[in-house]
Kinemage of the C-alpha trace (Angstrom):
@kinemage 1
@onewidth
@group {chain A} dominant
@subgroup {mainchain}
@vectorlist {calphas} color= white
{ca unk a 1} P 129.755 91.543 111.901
{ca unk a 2} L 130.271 94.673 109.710
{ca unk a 3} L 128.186 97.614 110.167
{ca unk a 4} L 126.781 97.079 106.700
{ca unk a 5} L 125.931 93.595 107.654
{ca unk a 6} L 123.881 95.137 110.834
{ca unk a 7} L 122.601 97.309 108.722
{ca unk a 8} L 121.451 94.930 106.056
{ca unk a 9} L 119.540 92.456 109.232
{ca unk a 10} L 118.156 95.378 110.691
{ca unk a 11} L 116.961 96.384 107.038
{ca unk a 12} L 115.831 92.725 106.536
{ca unk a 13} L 114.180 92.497 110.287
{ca unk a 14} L 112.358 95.664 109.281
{ca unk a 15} L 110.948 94.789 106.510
{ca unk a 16} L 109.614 91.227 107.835
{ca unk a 17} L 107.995 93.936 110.498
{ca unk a 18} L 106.175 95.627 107.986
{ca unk a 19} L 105.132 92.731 106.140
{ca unk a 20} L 103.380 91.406 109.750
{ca unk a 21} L 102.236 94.335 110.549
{ca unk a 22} L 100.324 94.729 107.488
{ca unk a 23} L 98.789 91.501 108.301
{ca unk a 24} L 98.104 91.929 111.788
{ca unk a 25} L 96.373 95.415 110.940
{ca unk a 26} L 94.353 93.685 108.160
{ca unk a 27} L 93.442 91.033 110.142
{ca unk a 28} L 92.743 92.424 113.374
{ca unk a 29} L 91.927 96.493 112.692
{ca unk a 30} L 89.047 96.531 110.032
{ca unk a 31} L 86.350 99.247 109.762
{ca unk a 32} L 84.734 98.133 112.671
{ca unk a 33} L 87.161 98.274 115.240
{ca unk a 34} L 88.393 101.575 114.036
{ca unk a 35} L 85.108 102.970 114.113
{ca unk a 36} L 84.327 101.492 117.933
{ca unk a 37} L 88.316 103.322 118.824
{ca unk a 38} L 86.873 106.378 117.463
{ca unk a 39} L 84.392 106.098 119.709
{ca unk a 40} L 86.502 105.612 122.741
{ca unk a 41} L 85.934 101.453 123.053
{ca unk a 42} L 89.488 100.477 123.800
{ca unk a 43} L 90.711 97.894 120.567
{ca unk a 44} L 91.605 94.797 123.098
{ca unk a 45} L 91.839 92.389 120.698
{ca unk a 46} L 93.731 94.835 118.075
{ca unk a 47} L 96.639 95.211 120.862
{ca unk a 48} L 96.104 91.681 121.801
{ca unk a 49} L 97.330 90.404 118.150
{ca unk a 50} L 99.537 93.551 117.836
{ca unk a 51} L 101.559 92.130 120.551
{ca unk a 52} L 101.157 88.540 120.185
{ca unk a 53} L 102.736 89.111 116.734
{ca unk a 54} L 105.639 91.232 118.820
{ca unk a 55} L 105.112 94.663 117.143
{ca unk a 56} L 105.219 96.238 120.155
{ca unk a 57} L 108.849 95.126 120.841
{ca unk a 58} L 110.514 96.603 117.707
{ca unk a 59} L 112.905 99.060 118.978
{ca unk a 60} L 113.606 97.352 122.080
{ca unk a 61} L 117.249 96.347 121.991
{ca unk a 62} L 117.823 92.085 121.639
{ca unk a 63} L 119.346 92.178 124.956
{ca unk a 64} L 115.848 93.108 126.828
{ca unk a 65} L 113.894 90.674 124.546
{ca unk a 66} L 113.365 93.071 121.810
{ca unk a 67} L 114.197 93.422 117.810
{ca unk a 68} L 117.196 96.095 118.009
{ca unk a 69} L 115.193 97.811 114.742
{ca unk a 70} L 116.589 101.004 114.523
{ca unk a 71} L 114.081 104.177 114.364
{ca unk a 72} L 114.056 105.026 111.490
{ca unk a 73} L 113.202 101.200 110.323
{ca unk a 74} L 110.149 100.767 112.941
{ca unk a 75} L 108.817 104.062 112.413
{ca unk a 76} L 108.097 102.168 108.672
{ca unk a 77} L 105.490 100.182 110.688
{ca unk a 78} L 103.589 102.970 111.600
{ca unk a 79} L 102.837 103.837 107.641
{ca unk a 80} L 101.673 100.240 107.390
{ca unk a 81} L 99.350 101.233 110.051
């Protein structure tokens, strides 16, 4: 595989990360758990569907069950959020 080629999966992986995230926050991080967070109630089921959709696992290389997304891709995800 050619480095552009990585590039353009890891590009492509990204943006399929962004596009569940934005779900996943929609879905699972409205005004009311944000609000509850603010007040220091811990957003189980937020993390719960955060992970279940494997967010969490972005720049964790393939190899140890990750994405391989590099940095500069997943950090994306966090505008999303």
């Amino acid at each position: 595989m050619t480095i552009s080629a990585m590039s353009d999966s890891a590009e492509s992986i990204g943006a399929m990360m962004r596009e569940t995230a934005a779900r996943v926050f929609a879905e699972a991080c409205g005004t009311e758990v944000q609000r509850a967070a603010d007040s220091g109630t811990f957003p189980s089921a937020a993390w719960a569907a955060i992970a279940e959709a494997g967010l969490h696992r972005a720049l964790l290389p393939e190899a140890a069950g990750g994405y391989g997304v590099p940095v500069a891709e997943a950090l994306t995800i966090l505008r999303v959020a």
